[in-house]
N, C-alpha and C positions, 0 to 999 in steps of 0.2 A: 825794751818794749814799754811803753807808755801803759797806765795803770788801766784806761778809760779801755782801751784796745782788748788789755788780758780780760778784763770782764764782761765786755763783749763777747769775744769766742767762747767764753765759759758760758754766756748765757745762749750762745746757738749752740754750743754741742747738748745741752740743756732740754731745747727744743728738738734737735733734732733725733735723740734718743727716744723722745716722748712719742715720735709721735712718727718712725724710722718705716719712710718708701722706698721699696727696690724696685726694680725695672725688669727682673731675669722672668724666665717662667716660672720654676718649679724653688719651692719655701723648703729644702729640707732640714729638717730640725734633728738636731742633734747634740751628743752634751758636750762632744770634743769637737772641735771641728777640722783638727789636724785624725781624726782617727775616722772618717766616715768609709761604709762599704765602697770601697771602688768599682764592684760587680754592679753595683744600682747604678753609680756613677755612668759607668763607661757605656748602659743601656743609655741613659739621658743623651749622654754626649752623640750616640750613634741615633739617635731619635731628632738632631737639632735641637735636645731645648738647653736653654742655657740654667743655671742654678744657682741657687744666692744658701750658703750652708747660715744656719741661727741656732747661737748655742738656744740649749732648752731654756736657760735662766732670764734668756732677754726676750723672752713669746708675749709678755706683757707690753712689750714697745714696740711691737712691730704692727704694721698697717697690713695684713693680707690679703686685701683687696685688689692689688697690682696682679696677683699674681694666678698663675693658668690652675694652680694645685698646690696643696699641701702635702709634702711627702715625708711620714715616720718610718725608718728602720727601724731593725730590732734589736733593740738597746732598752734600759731597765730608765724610766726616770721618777725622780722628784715628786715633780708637779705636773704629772699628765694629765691632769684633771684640769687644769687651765691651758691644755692645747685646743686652739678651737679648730677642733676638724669638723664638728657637727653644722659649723654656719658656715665650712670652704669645703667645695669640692677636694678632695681628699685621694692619695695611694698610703693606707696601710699595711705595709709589711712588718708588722710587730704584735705576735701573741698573749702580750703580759695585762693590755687595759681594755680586753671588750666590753666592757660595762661604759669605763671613761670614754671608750671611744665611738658609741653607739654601736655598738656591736651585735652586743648579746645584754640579756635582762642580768644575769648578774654572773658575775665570774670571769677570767680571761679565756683566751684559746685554750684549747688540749695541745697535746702533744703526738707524735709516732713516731715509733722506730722500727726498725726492719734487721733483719738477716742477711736482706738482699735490697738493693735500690729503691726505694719509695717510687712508688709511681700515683697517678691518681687518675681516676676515672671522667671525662666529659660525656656530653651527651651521646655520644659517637664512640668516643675514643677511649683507649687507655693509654696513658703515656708515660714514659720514666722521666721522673724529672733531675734525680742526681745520676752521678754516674760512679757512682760505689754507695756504700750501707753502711761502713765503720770510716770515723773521725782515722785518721793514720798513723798517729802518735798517740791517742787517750784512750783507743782500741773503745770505744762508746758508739753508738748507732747516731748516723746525721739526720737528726728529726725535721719533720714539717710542723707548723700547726695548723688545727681547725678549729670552725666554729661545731660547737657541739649542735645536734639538734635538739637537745634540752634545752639550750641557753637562747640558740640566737634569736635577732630581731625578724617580725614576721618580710621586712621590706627588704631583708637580706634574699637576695635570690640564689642559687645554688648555678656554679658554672663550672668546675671542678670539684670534684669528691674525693673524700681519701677512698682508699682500694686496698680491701684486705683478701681480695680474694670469695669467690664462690655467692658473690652478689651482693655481698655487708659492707655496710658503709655507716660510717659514724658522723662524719660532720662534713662543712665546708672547708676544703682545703682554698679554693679561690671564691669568693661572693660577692656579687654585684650589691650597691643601692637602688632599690625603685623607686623611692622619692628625692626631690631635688633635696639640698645640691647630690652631684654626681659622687659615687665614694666606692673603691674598690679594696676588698681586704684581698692581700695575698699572702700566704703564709707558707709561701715555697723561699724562705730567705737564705740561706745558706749557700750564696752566689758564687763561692768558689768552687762547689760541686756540682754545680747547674748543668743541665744538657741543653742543647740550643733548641730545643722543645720547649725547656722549661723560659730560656731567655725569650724566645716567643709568645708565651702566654703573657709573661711580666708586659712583656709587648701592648699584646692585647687588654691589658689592665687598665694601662695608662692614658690608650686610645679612647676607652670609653670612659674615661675621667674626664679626657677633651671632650666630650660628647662628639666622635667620629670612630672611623675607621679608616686603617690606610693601606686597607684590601686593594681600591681599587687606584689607587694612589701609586700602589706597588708595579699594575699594570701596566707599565711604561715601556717604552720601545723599545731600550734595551732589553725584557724579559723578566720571567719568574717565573719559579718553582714552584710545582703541582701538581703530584698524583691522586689518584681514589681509587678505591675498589667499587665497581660497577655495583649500585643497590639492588637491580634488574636484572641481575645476571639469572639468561631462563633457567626454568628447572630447578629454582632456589628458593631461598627465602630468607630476607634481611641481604641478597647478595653471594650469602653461602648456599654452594649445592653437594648433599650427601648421598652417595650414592650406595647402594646394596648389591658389593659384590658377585652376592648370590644370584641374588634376584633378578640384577639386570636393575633393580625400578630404583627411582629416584624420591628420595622421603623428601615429603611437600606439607606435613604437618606442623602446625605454628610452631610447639614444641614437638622435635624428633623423635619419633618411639623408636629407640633402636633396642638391639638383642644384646646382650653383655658378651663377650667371647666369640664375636664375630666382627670381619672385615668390612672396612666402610672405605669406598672413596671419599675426600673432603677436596672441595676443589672451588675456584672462586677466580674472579677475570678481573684483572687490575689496567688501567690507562693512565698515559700521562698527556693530559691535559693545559700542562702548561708549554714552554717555547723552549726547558733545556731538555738535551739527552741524558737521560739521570740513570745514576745508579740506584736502585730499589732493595732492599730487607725486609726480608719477610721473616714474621715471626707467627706461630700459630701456636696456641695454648687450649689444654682441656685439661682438668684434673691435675696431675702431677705433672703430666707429659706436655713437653714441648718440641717446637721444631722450627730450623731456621732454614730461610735459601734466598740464593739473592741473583736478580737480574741486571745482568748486565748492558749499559746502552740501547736501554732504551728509550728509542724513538718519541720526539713530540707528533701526539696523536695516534700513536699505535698503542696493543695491547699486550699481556701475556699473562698466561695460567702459571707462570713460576709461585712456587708455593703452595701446589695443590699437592696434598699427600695421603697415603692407603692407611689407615690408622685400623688398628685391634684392639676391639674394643675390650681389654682387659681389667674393668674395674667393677668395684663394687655397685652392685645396684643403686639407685638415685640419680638426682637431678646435676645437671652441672652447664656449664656455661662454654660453648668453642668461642675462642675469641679469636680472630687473625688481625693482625697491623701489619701497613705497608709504610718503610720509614726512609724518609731521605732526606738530605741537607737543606733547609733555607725553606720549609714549605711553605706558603701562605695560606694553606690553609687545611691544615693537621685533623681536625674534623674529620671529614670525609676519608681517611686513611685509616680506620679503623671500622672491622663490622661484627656481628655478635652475634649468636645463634643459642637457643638455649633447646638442650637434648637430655632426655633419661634413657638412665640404661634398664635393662630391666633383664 
């Protein structure tokens, strides 16, 4: 090869490192690019976008402007401080740089572990996002992170909560941005233990990173999945209705005064609203006590009381939370499958 030639190509790959445009959607950066989470990956893939992987070390040469988002995993780097998520619409799933990453005033994410499956609270809903508690060979709890509410940014919006139970809540486990550009932190990373709840939220992350939703996008002739438990269900309140064995009456007070050591009906009317015949799970939690039941084919557009149950009110005096969820495969939209009632015993 002629001399004028080799210098040429050395002076365009020169340029083109300088100064390096892709074409795909999604930037995600990473410090291997043979070792990236496949769990994020195969969301992208089943989402249509396409992805262009940049190790960490070359974020200096890259043009980000091509692209629909910037997406960090959860992986430890360098120089995360010259990632510029703050000037591109942004998915962070990575708890180590809230501060670098606009996140929080100063500090990274927290951490949680459990005994039993992490779940986290939405405005509605409670949901499990893994589907076991302990790592299976390091015998160690599979964490989430949040943003603490000491730390984070006021424009950080709260869309998921972590959920300890009995109302406490410490940070954001998912957070929206309210100012441009678009930026979603999610800190459900641990994608091989994910429930398809949780792959649905991740869903939901990346949607409003697009600035959309693809709710109704979903609604296509082929169909889709969607139950709710009825908010309106008479004789209730928030959906749930508690009844007084004794009594005959139906307690209709915001918070339910019930008796400690006495029987309560709990009962609540669930529909499927979408176009499949779906299998339903129900789960209802107060206190310690829980309870499962599940209906079967049910009907698009019909209803049922499955999961209404006679509970003894056996506990210690004080406030506590009844919560019911209705769960089922593919839902679009998990929200509304969750309803809450808060009662003291006394």
């Amino acid at each position: 090869m002629k001399r004028h030639v080799i210098i040429f190509l050395m002076l365009f790959s020169v340029i083109f490192l300088s100064n390096f445009i892709l074409a795909s959607d999604v930037a995600y950066i990473t410090k291997n690019t043979n070792r990236v989470d496949s769990g994020f990956m195969n969301v992208f893939e089943e989402m249509g976008l396409e992805v262009d992987l940049i190790e960490s070390k070359n974020v200096k040469n890259i043009d980000f402007s091509g692209y629909k988002f910037i997406f960090v995993g959860d992986e430890r780097f360098r120089n995360a401080k010259n990632f510029p998520v703050k000037n591109y619409p942004s998915v962070i799933a990575n708890g180590y740089y809230g501060k670098e990453f606009g996140l929080t005033n100063k500090r990274g994410a927290s951490k949680l572990v459990s005994n039993s499956p992490l779940k986290v609270k939405t405005q509605e809903s409670i949901i499990q996002v893994y589907n076991r508690a302990i790592f299976k060979f390091l015998g160690l709890g599979i964490p989430y992170s949040y943003l603490n509410y000491k730390y984070k940014k006021d424009y950080m919006t709260s869309i998921a909560t972590t959920f300890v139970g009995h109302g406490k809540k410490k940070g954001d486990v998912i957070s929206y941005s309210t100012q441009e550009p678009n930026k979603c932190f999610f800190g459900i990373t641990k994608t091989k233990y994910w429930t398809e709840d949780a792959k649905n939220l991740f869903k939901e992350c990346v949607n409003f990173v697009l600035e959309g939703s693809n709710y109704e996008e979903n609604k296509t002739i082929e169909g889709y999945h969607d139950v709710e438990i009825i908010g309106d269900y008479s004789k209730g309140v928030n959906g749930i209705r508690i009844k007084d064995l004794e009594t005959g009456e139906y307690i209709l007070d915001e918070i339910a005064q019930l008796e400690c050591n006495k029987k309560y009906k709990i009962s609540f009317k669930t529909k499927n609203i979408g176009n499949f015949t779906e299998n339903i799970t129900f789960t209802g939690m107060i206190s310690n006590f829980n309870w499962t039941s599940l209906k079967k084919n049910l009907e698009p557009g019909k209803t049922t009381t499955t999961g209404s149950k006679t509970i003894n009110m056996t506990f210690d005096s004080g406030f506590y939370s009844l919560d019911i969820f209705a769960g089922i495969e593919e839902d679009i939209s998990p929200e509304n499958n969750f309803r809450s009632r808060e009662v003291v015993c006394e």
